[in-house]
C-alpha positions as CSV (number, residue, x, y, z in Angstrom):
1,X,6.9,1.9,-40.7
2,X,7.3,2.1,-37.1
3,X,9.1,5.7,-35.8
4,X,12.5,5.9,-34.1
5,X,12.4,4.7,-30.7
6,X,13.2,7.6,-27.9
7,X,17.1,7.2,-26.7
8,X,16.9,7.5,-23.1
9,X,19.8,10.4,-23.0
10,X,17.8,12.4,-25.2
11,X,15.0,12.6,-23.0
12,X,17.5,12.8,-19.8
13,X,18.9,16.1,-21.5
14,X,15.3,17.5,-22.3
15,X,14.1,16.6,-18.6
16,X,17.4,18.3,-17.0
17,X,16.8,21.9,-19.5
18,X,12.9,21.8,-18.5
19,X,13.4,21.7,-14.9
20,X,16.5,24.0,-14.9
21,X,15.4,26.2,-17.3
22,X,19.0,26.7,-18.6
23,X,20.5,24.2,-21.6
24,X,23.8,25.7,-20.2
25,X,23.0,24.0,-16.7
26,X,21.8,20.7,-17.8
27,X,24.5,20.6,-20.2
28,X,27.0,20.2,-17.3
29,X,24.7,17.5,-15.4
30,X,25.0,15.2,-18.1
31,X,29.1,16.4,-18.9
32,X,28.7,17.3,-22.2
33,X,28.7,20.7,-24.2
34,X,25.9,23.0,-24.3
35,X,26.4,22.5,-28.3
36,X,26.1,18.9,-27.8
37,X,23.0,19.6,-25.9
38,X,21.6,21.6,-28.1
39,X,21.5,19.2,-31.3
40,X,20.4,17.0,-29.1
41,X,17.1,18.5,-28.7
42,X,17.2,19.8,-31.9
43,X,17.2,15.9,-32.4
44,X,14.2,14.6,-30.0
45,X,12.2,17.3,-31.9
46,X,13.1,16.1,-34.8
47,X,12.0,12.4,-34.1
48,X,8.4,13.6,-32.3
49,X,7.8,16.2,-35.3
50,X,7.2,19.2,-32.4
51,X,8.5,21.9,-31.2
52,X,9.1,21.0,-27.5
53,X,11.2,24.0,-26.3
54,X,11.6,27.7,-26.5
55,X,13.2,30.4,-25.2
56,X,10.9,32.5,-22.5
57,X,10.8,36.2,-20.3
58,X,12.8,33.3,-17.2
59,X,14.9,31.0,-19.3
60,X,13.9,28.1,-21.2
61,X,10.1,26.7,-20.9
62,X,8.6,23.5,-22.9
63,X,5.5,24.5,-25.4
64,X,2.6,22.8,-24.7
65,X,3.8,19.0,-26.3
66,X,6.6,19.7,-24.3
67,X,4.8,19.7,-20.9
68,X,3.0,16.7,-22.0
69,X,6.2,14.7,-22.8
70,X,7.9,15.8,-19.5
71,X,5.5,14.2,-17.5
72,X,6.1,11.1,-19.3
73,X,9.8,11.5,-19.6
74,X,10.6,11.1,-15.6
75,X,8.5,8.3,-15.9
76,X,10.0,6.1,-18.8
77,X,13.4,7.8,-17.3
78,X,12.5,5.9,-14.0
79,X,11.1,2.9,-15.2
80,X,14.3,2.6,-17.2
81,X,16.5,3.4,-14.1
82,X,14.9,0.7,-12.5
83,X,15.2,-2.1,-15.1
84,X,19.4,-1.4,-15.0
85,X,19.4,-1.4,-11.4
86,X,17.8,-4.7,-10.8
87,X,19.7,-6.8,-13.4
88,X,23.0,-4.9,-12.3
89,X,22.8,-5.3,-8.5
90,X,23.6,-8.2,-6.9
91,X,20.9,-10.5,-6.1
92,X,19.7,-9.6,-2.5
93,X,19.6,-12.4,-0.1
94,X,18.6,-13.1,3.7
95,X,15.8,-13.8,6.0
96,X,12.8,-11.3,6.7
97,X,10.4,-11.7,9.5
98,X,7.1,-9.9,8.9
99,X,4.1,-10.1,11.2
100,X,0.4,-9.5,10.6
101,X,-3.4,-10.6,11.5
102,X,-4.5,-13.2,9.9
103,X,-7.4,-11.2,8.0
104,X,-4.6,-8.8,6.9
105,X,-2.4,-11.6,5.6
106,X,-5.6,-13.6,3.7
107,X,-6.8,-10.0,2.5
108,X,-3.6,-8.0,1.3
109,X,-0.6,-11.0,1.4
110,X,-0.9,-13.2,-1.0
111,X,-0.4,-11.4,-4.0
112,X,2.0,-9.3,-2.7
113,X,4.4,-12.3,-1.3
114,X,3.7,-13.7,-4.7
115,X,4.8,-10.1,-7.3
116,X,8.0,-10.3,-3.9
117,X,9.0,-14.0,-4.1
118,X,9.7,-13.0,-7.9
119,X,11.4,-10.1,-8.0
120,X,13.3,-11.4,-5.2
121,X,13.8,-15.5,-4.8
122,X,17.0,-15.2,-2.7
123,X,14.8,-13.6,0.2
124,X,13.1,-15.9,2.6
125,X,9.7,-14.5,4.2
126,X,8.9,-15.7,7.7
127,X,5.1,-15.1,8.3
128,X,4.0,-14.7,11.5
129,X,0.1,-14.2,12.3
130,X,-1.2,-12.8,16.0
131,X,-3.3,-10.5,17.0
132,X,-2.0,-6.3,16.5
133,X,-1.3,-6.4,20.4
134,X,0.7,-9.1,20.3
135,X,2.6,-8.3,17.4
136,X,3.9,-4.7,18.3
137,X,5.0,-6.7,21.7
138,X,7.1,-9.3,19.6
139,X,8.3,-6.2,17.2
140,X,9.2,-4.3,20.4
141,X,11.5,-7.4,21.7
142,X,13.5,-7.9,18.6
143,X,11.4,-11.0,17.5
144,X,9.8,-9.2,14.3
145,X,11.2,-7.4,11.2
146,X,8.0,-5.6,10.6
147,X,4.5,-6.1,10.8
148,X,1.0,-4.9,9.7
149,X,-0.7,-3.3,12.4
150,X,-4.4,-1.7,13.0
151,X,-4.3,1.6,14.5
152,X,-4.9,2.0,18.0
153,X,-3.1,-0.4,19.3
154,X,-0.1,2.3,20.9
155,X,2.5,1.8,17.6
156,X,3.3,3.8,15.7
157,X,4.0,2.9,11.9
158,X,3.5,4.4,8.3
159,X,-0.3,4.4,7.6
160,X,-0.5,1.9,4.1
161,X,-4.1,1.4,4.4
162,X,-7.5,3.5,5.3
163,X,-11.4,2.3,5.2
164,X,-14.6,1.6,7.2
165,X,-14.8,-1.2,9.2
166,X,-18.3,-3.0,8.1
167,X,-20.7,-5.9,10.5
168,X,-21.0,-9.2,9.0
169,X,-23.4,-11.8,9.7
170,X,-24.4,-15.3,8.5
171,X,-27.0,-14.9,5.3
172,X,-30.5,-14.9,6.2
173,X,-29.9,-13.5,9.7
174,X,-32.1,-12.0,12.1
175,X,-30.0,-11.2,14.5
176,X,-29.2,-7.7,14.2
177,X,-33.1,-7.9,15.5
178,X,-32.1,-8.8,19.1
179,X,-31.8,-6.7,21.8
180,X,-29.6,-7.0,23.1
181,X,-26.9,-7.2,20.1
182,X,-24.9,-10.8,19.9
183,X,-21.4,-10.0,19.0
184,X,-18.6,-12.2,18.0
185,X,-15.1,-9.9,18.7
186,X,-11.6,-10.1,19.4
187,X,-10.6,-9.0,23.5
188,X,-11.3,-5.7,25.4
189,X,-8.0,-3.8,24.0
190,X,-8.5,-4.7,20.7
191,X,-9.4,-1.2,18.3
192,X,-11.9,-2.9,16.1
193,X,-14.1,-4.1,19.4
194,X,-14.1,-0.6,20.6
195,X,-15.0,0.8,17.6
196,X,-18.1,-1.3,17.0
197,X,-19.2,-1.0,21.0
198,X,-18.5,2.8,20.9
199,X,-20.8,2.9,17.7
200,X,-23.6,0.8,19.3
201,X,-23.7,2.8,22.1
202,X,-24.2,6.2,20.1
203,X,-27.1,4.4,18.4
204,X,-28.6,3.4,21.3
205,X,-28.2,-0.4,20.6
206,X,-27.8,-3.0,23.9
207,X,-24.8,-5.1,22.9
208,X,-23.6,-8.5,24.7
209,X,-20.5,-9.9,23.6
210,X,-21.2,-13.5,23.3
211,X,-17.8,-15.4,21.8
212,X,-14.3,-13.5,22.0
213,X,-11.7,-15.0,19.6
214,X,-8.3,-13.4,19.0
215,X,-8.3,-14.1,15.2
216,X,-10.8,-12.7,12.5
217,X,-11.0,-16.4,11.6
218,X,-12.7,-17.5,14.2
219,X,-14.7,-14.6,14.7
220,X,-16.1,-15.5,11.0
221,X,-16.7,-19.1,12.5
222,X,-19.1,-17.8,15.2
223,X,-21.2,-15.9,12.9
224,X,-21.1,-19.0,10.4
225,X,-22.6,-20.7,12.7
226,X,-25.5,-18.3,13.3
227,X,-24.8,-17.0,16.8
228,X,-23.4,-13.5,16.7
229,X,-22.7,-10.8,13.9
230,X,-19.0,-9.8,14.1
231,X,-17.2,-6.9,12.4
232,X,-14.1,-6.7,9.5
233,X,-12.4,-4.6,7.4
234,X,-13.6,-5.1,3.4
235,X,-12.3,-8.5,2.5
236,X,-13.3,-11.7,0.9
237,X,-16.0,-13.0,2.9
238,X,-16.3,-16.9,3.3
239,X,-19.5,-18.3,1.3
240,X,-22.5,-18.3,3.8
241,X,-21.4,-14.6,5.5
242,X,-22.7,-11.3,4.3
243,X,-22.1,-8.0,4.7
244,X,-24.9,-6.0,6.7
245,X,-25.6,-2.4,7.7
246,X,-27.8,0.8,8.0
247,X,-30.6,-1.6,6.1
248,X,-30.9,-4.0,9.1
249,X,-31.0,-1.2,11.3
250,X,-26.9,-1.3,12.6
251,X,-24.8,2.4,12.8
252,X,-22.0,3.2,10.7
253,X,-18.8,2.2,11.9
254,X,-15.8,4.2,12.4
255,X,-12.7,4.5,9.7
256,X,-9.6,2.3,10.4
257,X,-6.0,2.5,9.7
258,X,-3.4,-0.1,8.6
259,X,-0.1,0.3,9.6
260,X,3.1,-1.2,8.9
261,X,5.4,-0.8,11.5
262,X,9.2,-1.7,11.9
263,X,11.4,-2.5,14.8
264,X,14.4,-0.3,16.3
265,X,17.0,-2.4,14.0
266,X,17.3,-0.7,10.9
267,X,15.7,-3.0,8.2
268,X,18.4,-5.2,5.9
269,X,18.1,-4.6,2.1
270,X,15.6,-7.2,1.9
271,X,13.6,-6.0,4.9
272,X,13.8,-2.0,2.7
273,X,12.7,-4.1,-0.3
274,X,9.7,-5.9,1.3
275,X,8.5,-2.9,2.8
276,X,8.3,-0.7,-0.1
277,X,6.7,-4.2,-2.2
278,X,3.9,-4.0,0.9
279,X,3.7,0.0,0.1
280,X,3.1,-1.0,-3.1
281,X,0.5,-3.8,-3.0
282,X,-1.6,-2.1,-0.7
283,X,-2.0,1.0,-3.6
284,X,-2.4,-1.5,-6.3
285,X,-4.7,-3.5,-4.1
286,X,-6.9,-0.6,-2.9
């Protein structure tokens, strides 16, 4: 025979006395009497078969099953807050315009668009994919709700994202042998450029850059082709590239940042919803 399930008010009582330390006090959170709360906890113990409370030297403390449920209580507590809230609010609806680089949005977007569009189907997402520079220009205008940015680039934005940038190269190659260096990056502001020149010259390394491309893409398509490494954040590599390092000789390259960044407008509800779904994806991604 399956047990009881766990009413929700039960456990929002016991949370309320563990925190506070006083049935007395959680008693009038929840607007009932401290009798009421009482056989109320007499009742969750009951139900788990443990004692989960007792009277201590500062006011009430759990036992040691009681610590283990609270834990667990503010999280069923907020799953179950969440659950009501979505089916009670009113559907939000509108337009969104998010900006990233295109490696960002192959990398990091597609699932999370996909988990949003769910939760959300009366949002519309307009994707927009530039380089970081040109993106924090367009955000700065007005043109852009948000956008993913790579540190560096003079925005400012919450930091969603943090690992080494890595060289790539077509399978097979030899040309991290040359001297000097063919390299396949984006223009002379851009972070990740820096990054990998600033790096080469530490080592020692005589660097050319042979092909400049503003998107990751074609970056990739250069060293596809066999003419210059390039450099990336961890991602999917197309078939035919590789990832290459210390073993063929090439220095460590430097941590970067993602940020997502927002424009002076305060964000609509479906802008605040996207952005906390990106928060999201990125941890679950990571």
């Amino acid at each position: 025979m399956l047990p009881a399930g766990l009413d929700p008010e039960l456990l929002r009582s016991f949370v309320l006395i563990a925190e506070g330390r006083s049935v007395t006090r959680a008693a009038e959170r929840v607007g009932r009497t401290q009798s009421a709360v009482s056989m109320q906890m007499r009742r969750l113990e009951e139900v788990l078969g443990e004692e989960l409370l007792r009277r201590g030297p500062k006011g009430i403390e759990t036992t040691s099953k009681g610590a283990w449920l609270l834990e667990r209580a503010r999280t069923l507590l907020s799953l179950n807050e969440e659950i009501i809230t979505n089916f009670r609010a009113p559907p939000i609806t509108g337009q969104v315009r998010l900006g990233s680089p295109d490696d960002y949005a192959l990398q990091w977007l597609p699932g999370i668009l996909a988990r949003f569009g769910e939760a959300y189907p009366g949002i519309e997402v307009d994707v927009l994919c530039m380089s970081s520079e040109e993106l924090a220009q367009r955000l700065a205008h007005g043109h852009l709700d948000m956008a993913l940015l790579t540190e560096g680039n003079g925005t400012g934005g919450e930091e969603v994202w943090r690992g080494p940038l890595r060289w790539v190269g077509q399978q097979g190659t030899s040309l991290h042998r040359r001297d000097p260096l063919p390299l396949a990056a984006a223009h002379p502001g851009c972070t990740w450029r820096r990054a990998a020149l600033e790096a080469l010259g530490r080592a020692g390394r005589r660097v050319r850059v042979t092909y400049n491309s503003s998107t990751q893409s074609g970056c990739f398509a250069v060293a596809l082709a066999g003419l210059a490494i390039t450099i990336s954040t961890p991602t999917r590599l197309p078939p035919g590239l590789t990832w290459l390092g210390e073993a063929e000789g090439l220095p460590q390259l430097a941590e970067m940042g993602i940020l997502l960044a927002t424009g002076e407008v305060p964000l609509s509800p479906g802008g605040v919803a996207l952005a906390e779904a990106i928060r999201d994806g990125f941890v679950q991604l990571s």
